[in-house]
Wavefront OBJ file of the C-alpha trace (Angstrom):
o trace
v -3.468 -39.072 54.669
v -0.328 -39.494 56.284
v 3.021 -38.718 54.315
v 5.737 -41.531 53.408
v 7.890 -42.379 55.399
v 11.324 -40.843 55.108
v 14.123 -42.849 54.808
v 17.078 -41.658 57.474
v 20.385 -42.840 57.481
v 22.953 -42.601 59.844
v 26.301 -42.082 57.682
v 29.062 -41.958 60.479
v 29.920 -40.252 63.903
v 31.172 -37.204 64.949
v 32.765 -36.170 68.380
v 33.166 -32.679 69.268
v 33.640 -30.527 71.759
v 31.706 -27.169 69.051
v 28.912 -25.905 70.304
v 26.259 -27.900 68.131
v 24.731 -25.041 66.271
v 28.775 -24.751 64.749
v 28.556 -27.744 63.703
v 24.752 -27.796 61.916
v 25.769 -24.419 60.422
v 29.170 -26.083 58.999
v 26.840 -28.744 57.889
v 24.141 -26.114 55.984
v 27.097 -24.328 54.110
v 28.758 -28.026 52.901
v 26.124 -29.599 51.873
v 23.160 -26.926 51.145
v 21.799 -29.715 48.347
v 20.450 -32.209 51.457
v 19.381 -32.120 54.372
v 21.810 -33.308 56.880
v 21.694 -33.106 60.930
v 23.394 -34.379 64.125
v 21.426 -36.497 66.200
v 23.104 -36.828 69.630
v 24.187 -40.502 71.191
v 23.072 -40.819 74.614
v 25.481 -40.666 77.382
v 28.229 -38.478 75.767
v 28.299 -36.044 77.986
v 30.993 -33.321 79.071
v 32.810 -31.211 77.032
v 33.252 -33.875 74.009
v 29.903 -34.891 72.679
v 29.369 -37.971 69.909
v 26.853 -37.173 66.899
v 25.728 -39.660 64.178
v 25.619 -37.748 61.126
v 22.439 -38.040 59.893
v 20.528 -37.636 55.986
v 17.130 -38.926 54.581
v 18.222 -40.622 51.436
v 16.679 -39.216 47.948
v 16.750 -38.855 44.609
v 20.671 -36.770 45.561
v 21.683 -39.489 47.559
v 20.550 -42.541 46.509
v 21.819 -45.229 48.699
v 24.525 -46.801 46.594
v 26.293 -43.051 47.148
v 26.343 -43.276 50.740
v 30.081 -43.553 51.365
v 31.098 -41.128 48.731
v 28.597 -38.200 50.767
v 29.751 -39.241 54.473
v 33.413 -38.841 52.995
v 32.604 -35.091 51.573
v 31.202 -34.446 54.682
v 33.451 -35.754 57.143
v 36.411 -34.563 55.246
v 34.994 -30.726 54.999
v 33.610 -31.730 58.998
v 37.510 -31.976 59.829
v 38.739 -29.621 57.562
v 36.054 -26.599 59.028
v 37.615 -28.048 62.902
v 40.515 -28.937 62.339
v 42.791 -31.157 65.309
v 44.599 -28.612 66.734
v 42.165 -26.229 67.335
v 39.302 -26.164 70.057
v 36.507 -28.286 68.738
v 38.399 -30.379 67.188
v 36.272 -32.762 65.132
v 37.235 -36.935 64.795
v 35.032 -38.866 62.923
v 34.309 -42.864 63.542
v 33.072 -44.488 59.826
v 30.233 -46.820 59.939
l 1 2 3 4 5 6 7 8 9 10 11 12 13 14 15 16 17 18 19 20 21 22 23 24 25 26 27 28 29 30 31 32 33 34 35 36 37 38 39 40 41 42 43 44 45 46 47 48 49 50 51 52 53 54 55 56 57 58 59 60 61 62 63 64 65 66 67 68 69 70 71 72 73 74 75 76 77 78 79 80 81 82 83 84 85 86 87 88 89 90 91 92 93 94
């Protein structure tokens, strides 16, 4: 029997120069209630890298709450690394 499938959706980009693992664990402590990850775009190398931020939508974020989650997490995102320290994180909305 094969499960259902899940229903991920990409909520907005991040580019960082954190070491990714920063940025997951900044992700566990924000938003413990889902589960969010970083799913890295192709061909952004170096010392910046570009993420979409990442959820399977459920019964705590059903779809029509999409916006209000990726702006809790990309305000706590650039809050956690902030823009004038290193790892800086800027976030590019859907």
């Amino acid at each position: 029997m094969d499960a259902a499938p899940k229903n991920i959706v990409t909520l907005g980009t991040i580019i960082s120069s954190a070491p990714r693992e920063a940025l997951m664990a900044a992700l566990g402590q924000l938003r413990p209630q889902f589960e969010a990850s970083l799913e890295e775009i192709a061909g952004s190398g170096g010392v910046e890298k570009s993420y979409r931020v990442v959820v399977e939508l459920n019964d705590e974020i059903p779809a029509p709450r999409q916006v209000s989650h990726w702006l809790s997490l990309k305000s706590a995102l650039m809050a956690r690394f902030p823009a004038d320290k290193p790892g800086a994180v800027t976030a590019i909305d859907p």
